[in-house]
DRENTI-13469 format. One record per residue (C-alpha): x, y, z. Coordinates in steps of 0.001 Angstrom, whole numbers, plus 500000, padded with zeros to 6 digits. Layout:
<atoms>
XYZ...
</atoms>
This chain:
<atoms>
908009362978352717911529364037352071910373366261348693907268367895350954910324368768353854912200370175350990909693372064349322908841373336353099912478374653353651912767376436350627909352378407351007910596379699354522913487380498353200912055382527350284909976383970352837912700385139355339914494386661352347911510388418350760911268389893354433914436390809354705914488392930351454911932394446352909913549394701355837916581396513353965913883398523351794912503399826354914915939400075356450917202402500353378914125404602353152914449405254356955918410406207356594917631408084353449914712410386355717917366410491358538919831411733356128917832414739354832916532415095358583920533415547358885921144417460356214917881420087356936919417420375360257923175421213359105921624423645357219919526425463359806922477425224362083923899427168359677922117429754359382921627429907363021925415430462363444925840432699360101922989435089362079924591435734364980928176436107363381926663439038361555927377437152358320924530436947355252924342434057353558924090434530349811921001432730348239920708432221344653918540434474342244916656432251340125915735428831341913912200428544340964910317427397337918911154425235334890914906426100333822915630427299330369916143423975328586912952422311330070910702425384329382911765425615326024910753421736325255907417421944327348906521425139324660907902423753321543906113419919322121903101421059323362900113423547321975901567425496318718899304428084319829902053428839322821904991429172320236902847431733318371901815433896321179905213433673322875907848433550320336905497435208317841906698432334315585904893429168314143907021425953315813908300425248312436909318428457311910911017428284314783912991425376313909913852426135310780915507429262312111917678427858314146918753425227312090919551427979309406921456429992312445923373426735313512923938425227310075925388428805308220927910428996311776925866432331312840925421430861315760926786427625318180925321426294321312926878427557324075929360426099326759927473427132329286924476425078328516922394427709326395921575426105323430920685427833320527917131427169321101916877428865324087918916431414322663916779432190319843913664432171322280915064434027324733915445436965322090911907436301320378910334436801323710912229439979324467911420441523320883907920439992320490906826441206324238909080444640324635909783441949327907912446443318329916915597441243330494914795441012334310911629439378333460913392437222330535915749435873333238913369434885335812911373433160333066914694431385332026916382430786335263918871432961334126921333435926335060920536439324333652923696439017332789923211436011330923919904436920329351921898440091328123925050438434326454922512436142324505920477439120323500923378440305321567925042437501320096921175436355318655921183440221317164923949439734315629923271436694313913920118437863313041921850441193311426924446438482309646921937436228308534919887439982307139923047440396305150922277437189302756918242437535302991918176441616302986918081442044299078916771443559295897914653440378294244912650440169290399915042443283289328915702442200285522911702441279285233908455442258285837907218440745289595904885438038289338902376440171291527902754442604288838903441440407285807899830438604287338897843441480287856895956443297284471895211446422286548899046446487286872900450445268283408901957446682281523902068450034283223904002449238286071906185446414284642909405448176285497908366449116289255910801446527291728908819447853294589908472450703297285910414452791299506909316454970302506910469456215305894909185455290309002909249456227312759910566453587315682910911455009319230913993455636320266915738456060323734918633458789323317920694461089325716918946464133326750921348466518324920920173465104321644916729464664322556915066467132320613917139466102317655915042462862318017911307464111318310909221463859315369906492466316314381904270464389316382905850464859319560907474461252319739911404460850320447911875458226317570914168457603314643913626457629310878914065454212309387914342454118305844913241451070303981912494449768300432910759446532299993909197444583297036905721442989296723906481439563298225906116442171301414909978441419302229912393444004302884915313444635300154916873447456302363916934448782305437918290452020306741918548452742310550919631456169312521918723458866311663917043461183314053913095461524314258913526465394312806915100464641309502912909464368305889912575460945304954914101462603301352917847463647302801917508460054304467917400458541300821920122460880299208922546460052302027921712456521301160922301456570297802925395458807298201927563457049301016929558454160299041929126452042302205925532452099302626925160449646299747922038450811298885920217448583296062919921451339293508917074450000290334918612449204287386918007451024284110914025450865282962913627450247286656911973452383289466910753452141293153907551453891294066908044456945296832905284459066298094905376462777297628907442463253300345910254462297298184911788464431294761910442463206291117914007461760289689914865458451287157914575455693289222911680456953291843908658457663291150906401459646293554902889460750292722901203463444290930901470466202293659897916468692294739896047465696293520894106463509295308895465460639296144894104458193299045890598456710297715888384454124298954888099451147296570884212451916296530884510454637294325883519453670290683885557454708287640883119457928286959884629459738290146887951460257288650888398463776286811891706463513284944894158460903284504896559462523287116893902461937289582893500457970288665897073457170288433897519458353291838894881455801292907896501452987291186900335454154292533898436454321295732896964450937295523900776449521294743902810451651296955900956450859300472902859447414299986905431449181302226902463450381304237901338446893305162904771445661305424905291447963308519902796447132309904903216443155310210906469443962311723905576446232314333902545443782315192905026441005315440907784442984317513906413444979320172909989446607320985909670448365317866906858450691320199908625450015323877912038450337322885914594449792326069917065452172326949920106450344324962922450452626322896921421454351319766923740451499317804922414448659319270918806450320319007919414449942315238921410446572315144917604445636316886915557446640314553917700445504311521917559442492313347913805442425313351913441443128309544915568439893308621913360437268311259910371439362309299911888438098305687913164435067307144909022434439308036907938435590305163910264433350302950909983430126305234906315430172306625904405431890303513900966431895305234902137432916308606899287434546310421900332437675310212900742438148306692897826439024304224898533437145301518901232434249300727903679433523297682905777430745297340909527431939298485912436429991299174915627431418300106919180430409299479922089431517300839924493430617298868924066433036295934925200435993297518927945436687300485926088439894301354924204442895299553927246443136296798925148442121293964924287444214290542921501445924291865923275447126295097925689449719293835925662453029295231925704455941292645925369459763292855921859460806293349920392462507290075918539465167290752919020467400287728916086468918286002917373466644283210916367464055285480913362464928286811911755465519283370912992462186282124910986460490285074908060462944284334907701461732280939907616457829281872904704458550284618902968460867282217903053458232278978901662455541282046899061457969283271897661458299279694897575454756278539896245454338281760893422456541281480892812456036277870892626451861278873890307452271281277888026454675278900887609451317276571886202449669279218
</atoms>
């Protein structure tokens, strides 16, 4: 009897105390709802008072939406397909770029709470979408202000980080996409790859305007860039106004000590269209010949060697062709450029061509890019564009010269021509 009592008592105890926890449950919830109820009501009477006092309360900007840090984790963990379309980078990619930018001291997270991540995507989306920074910052929760500072210190890193990555490659031997081609060796063993101009929009001061539009009618600037077969850039030349010959843009190049331009070594040559003067080192086509042909056209439609070299310098030199256009498909701001200043309009697009060779060295078979070669890049061997290759000299363009260069593409024309007669 005394053990069923006991057992009695202590199951009405347990039962008063499991009703008075939720007694106390109940008892919280219903001060935590009479707190907000409060709280809601402070803040009306607020407002109430603040209205008729003539006074306007200030309400922040950007309260809605995942903040920068969350959206940026949602994208990177979830479908890669979202880190393609809006960073216009594979998730990898993106990774690895800012664990290069964090590890080489380019960039640091910031003490505000913008990591580098968001950093980094913050400036892909503006440069990938031509998004303005008003519509960055409501994406990212941030201030224009904000959005803008970020902007520039990720350009900048990017334009640091181009210093290392920016750079002649293969110059003492033939490259492997030469060296592996027989339609291409051993005539153009000592080619190191191409160089051409090309046209970026461009947002300048009306006074200089006209200084700025093109033949076509576009207000744009000339861009001068060489680049090798991997499809990377080796130099990159920003400017110069849409009205001037992609030719003076390469002699000022190679003339201004500080331009570092990567000038070929002895034996060496890039390939320039006709736009550009026949000299040692450059070699442009046979000029009043044709020159553009589909690859349909069998060997009997070629009348004289001048006319098939020009196919095959063709064939090699729209390298820089393709190259141009991968980057302007990635980076939409290359077409929609914003109204910065003419400086920071070219600190943006050098800035573009080093994420382009940083892609092309880290994510070979990126979507965007036709073919894919096994790259790896390495910082450490160079402190900037200071290596053999990179000297500037003065341009030779002497009839001395020009001969000298004639005689190499005439001695390739004919072995050319008299090779392909074998066959």
């Amino acid at each position: 009897m005394d053990s069923d009592n006991l057992s009695a008592d202590s199951s009405s105890m347990d039962d008063e105390s499991n009703e008075g926890e939720v007694n106390s449950e109940l008892g919280s919830s219903s001060s935590g709802s009479d707190f907000e109820h409060e709280a809601y009501s402070i803040v009306v009477l607020i407002r109430i008072m603040c209205d008729e006092m003539g006074i306007n309360l200030r309400m922040p900007q950007h309260n809605i939406g995942l903040r920068g840090h969350q959206y940026i984790y949602e994208i990177l963990h979830g479908n890669p397909i979202n880190c393609k379309e809006l960073f216009r980078l594979e998730v990898d990619t993106f990774w690895a770029l800012c664990s290069t930018l964090r590890g080489e001291g380019f960039l640091m997270d910031s003490r505000r709470e913008v990591s580098v991540e968001e950093a980094v995507a913050i400036f892909c989306i503006l440069v990938g979408h031509a998004q303005g920074q008003r519509m960055v910052a409501d994406r990212f929760q941030h201030s224009s202000e904000t959005i803008n500072r970020h902007v520039r210190t990720v350009m900048n890193a990017l334009c640091e980080l181009g210093r290392h990555i920016i750079r002649p490659t293969h110059t003492d031997e033939p490259h492997p996409y030469i060296a592996g081609n027989p339609r291409n060796m051993p005539w153009f063993e000592g080619c190191i790859g191409a160089i051409d101009g090309t046209m970026i929009d461009a947002i300048v001061p009306t006074e200089v305007r006209e200084a700025y539009r093109n033949r076509k009618g576009r207000v744009a600037q000339n861009v001068l860039c060489a680049c090798d077969f991997d499809m990377k850039f080796t130099f990159v030349y920003t400017g110069w106004e849409g009205t001037a010959h992609d030719a003076r843009v390469l002699i000022n190049a190679m003339t201004q000590s500080n331009i570092n331009f990567p000038t070929p070594p002895p034996g060496r040559y890039y390939l320039v269209d006709s736009a550009f003067a026949l000299s040692l080192g450059y070699m442009p086509p046979y000029p009043r010949e044709r020159y553009h042909r589909s690859d349909r056209h069998n060997q009997r439609t070629f009348t004289s060697y001048r006319d098939y070299f020009n196919f095959r310098h063709s064939s090699l030199r729209n390298v820089i062709e393709r190259t141009f256009g991968v980057m302007k498909e990635r980076f939409r701001i290359l077409s929609l450029m914003p109204s910065y200043s003419v400086g920071r309009q070219g600190k943006i697009i050098n800035a573009c061509c080093a994420l382009h060779n940083f892609i092309r060295i880290t994510t070979p078979n990126d979507w965007l890019f036709a073919d894919a070669h096994s790259m790896r890049i390495c910082l450490n061997q160079s402190s900037g564009p200071t290596d053999a290759a990179s000297s500037s000299h003065q341009a030779n363009m002497t009839s001395a010269s020009a001969q000298a260069m004639g005689t190499i593409r005439d001695n390739i024309a004919l072995s050319m021509w008299a090779a392909m007669g074998e066959n």
